[in-house]
Every structure is written in C-alpha cells, then in structure tokens.
C-alpha positions as CSV (number, residue, x, y, z in Angstrom):
1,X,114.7,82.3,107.5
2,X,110.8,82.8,106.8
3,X,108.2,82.6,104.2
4,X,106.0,84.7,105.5
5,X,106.3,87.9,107.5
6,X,106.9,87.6,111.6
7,X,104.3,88.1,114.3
8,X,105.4,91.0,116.2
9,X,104.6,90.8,119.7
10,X,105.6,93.7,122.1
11,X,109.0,92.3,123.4
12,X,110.0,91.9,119.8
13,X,108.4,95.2,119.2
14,X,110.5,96.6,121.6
15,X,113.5,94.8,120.6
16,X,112.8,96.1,116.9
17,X,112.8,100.1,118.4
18,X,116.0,99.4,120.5
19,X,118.3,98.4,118.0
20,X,117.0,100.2,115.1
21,X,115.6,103.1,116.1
22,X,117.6,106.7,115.7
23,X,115.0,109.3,116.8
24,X,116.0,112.6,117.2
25,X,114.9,114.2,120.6
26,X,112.5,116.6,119.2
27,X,110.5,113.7,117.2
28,X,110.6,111.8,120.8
29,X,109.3,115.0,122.7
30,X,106.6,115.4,119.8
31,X,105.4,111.8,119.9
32,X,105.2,112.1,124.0
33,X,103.3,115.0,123.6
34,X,101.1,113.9,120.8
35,X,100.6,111.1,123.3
36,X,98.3,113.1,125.0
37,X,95.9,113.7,123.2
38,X,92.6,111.7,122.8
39,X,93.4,111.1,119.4
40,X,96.9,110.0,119.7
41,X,96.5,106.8,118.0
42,X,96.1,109.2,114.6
43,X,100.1,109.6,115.2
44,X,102.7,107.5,112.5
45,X,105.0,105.0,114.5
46,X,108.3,105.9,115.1
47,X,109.7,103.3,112.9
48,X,107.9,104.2,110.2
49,X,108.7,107.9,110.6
50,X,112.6,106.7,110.1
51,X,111.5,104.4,107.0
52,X,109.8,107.3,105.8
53,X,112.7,109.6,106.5
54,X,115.0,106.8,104.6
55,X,113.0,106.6,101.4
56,X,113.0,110.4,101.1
57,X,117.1,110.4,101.4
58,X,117.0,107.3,98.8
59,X,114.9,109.0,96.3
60,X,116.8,112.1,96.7
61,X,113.3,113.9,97.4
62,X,113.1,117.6,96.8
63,X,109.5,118.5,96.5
64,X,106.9,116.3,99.2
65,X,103.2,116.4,99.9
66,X,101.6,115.3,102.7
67,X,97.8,115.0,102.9
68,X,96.7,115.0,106.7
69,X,99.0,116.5,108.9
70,X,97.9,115.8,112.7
71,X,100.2,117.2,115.0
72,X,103.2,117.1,112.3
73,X,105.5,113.9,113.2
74,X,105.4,112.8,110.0
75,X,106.0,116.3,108.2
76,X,108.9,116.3,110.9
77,X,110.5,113.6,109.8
78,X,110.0,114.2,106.2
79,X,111.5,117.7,106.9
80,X,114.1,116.8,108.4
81,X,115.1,114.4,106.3
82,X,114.8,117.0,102.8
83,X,118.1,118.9,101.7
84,X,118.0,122.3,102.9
85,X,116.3,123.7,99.7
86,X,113.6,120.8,100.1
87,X,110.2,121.7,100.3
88,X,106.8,120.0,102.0
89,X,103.9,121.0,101.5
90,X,101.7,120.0,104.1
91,X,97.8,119.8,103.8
92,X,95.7,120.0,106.7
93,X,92.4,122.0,107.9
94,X,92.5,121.3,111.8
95,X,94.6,125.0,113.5
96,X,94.8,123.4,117.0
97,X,96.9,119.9,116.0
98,X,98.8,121.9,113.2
99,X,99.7,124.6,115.5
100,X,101.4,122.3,117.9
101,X,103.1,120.6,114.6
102,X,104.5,124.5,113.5
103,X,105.8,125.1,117.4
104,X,108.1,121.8,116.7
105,X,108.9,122.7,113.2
106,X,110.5,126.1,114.2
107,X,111.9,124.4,116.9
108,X,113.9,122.3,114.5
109,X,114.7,124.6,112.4
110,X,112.7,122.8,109.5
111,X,109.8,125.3,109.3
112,X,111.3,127.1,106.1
113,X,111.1,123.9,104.3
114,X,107.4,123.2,104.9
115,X,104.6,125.3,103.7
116,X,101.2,124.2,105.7
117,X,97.6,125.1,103.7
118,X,94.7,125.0,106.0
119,X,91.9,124.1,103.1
120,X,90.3,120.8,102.4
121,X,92.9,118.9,100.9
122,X,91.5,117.9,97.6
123,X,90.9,121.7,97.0
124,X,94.6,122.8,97.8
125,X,95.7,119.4,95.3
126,X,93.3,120.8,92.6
127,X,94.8,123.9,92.8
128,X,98.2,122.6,92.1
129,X,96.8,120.7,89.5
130,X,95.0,123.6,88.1
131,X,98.4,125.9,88.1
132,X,100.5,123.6,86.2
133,X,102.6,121.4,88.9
134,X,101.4,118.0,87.6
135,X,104.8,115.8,87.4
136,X,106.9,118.4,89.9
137,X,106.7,116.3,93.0
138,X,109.0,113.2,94.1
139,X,107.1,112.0,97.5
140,X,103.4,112.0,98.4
141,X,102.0,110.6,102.0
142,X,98.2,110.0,102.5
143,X,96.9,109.7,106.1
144,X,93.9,111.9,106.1
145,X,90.2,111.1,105.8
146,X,89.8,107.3,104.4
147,X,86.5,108.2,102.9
148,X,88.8,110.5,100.2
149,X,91.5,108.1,99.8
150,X,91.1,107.5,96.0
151,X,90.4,111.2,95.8
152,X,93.2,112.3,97.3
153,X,95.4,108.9,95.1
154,X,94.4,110.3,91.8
155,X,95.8,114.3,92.2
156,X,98.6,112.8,93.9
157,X,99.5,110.4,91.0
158,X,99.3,113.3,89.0
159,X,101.4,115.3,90.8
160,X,104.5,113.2,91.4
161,X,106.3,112.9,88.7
162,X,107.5,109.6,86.3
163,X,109.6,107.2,89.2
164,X,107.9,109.1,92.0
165,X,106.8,107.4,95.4
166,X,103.2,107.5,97.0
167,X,102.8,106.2,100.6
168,X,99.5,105.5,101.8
169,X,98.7,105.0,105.4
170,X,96.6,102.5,107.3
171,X,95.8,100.3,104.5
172,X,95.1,97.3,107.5
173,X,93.4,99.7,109.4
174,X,94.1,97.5,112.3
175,X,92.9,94.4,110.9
176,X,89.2,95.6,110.5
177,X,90.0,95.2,106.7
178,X,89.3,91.5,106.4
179,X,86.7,91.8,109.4
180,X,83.4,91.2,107.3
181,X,80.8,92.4,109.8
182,X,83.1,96.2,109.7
183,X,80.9,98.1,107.1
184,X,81.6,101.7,107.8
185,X,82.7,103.8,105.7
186,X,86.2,104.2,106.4
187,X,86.6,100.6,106.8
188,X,85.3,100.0,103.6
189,X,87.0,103.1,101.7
190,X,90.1,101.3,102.3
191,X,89.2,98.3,101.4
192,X,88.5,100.0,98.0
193,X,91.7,101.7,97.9
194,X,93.4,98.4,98.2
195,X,91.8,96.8,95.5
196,X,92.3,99.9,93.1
197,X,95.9,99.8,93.9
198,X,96.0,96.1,93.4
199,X,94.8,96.6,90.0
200,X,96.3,99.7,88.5
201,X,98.7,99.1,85.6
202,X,100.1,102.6,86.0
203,X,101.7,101.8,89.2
204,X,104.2,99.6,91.0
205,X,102.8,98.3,94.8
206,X,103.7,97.2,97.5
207,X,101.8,96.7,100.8
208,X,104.3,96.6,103.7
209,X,103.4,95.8,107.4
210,X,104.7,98.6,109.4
211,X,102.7,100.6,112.0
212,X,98.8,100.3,110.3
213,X,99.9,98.8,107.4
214,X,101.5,100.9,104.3
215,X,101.4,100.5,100.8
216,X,104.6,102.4,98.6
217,X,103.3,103.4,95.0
218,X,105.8,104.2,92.4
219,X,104.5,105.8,89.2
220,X,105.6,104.2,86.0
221,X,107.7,105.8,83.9
C-alpha cells in the first residue's frame, strides 16, 4: 500500500520491464536502432509504448493522430495495436527519422494503416480541420515541438470526437518543470500546457508518471 506514487530506481525499473513488458521483436529491433542515434532520448519508453498500445485496444480506436513522429516507435505501436481497417495518421517534417520509421512499418506489415504527411504539423491539422474531419478521430498523441503544444492541443481537441483520448508527452520534461532557474522556451511551454490542461472544463486529466511524464485528456461529452 501507498499514498503516493513509488520512486523507481533502475532495479525496480528493470523489474517493472521484466514482468510486464510484451514487446514484439520488431518494436525491440526499432528501439535498438533508434538507440543510436544522437537524439535517441526523443524515443517513447517501451512501457509506455504498451500502455499506449492498451488504451487504443480499450477505446476500440479506429482513426489516430500522432503529432511528431521520430523514428516511428510510437506510430508502431499504435499501428499495431489498430484493427486492420484502423488508420494513423502520422505528422512529421524530418525524411531521414521518418524514413527509418516507414522501413519498420512495411516490415510489420502495418504500413497500410498509417498515412505519414511531411508538413508542419499544425498546417496538416488545419487542413483536416478545414475539410470537415472535426469529431472523426478517437486517439491523438503529442510529442513534437513543446513550443506548439497548445497549438497543436486545440486542433487535436477538435478533432477527436465527444469521449475521445489525447496523450501528451513529456509533461515533466525530466523534472526541469518545477526547476525555477529553467526558463527556456520549451521548458516553459510545458509548463503552460500543464496549467491550461489543469484548468480546462472541457476536458477530463490526468497526469501519469510513465517515461517523461504523460497526461491522458478525454473530451467531454
């Protein structure tokens, strides 16, 4: 029993991944080869990849966003996760991490389900917006730019529809968030975001401490 959330130290970490964790191979060989990269720590957690994967079997997700693709884990899991009709549309502008993410998603035989734009984000959710899709989307993840966060909040809330879920990522932005002398502007872009959410009536919240902090927005009905 506990009143408060556990400190998770890396031999419960690891204790947490071995007797929870079901990744498939292909999200394994992504993450190793994501790990590569200079800008690997950009990548989800593996744990919250499956939580992520959970929620969209829950909520019987048919249509997903995702704004910020990297090198596709999340879309992946997301992807796999969808019914075979299920479509993502994934939102990205950076060719050489999204190309490696399209290798692994016709490797898994997921790349029909997921239609990647290469455009500013905010221009491609306009666009939907502008054509009439407003209320047509069950799931929405954020992990792009910080600096756009409410930006990219808004034209998702009006994209999902009534009972829809939003995810936004990195909402404790390792910690920095309550660091006082942190006063860039990503830092402080998500400390916005987080009050905003913490004050919006049209929206149920809640902030959950998995990988860099994630905070699950339902729209009301």
């Amino acid at each position: 029993m506990s009143n408060r959330t556990l400190t998770i130290d890396d031999p419960l970490y690891e204790y947490l991944l071995r007797v929870s964790l079901r990744e498939p191979e292909i999200l394994w060989r992504l993450r190793r080869e994501t790990g590569y990269l200079d800008m690997a720590n950009m990548q989800i957690s593996p744990e919250q990849g499956q939580f992520m994967a959970l929620l969209v079997k829950l909520l019987g997700v048919r249509r997903a966003i995702e704004v910020g693709v990297f090198t596709g884990y999340s879309a992946l899991a997301v992807a796999l996760a969808l019914p075979d009709d299920g479509r993502l549309l994934a939102c990205d502008v950076n060719r050489d991490w999204t190309d490696m993410a399209q290798r692994y998603w016709e490797e898994a035989g997921v790349a029909h389900k997921i239609e990647l734009r290469l455009a500013p984000a905010a221009q491609t959710l306009q666009s939907l917006i502008a054509a009439g899709a407003s209320g047509t989307f069950d799931f929405a993840f954020i992990d792009a730019d910080k600096v756009n966060y409410p930006q990219y909040y808004e034209a998702c809330l009006r994209l999902v529809r009534p009972g829809g879920l939003i995810a936004i990522d990195n909402v404790l932005w390792g910690g920095e968030v309550i660091n006082d002398d942190k006063q860039d502007e990503d830092t402080v872009a998500i400390r916005r975001i987080n009050a905003m959410l913490r004050e919006d009536a049209r929206v149920d919240i809640s902030l959950l401490p998995i990988g860099d902090g994630l905070t699950l927005v339902r729209r009301r009905d």
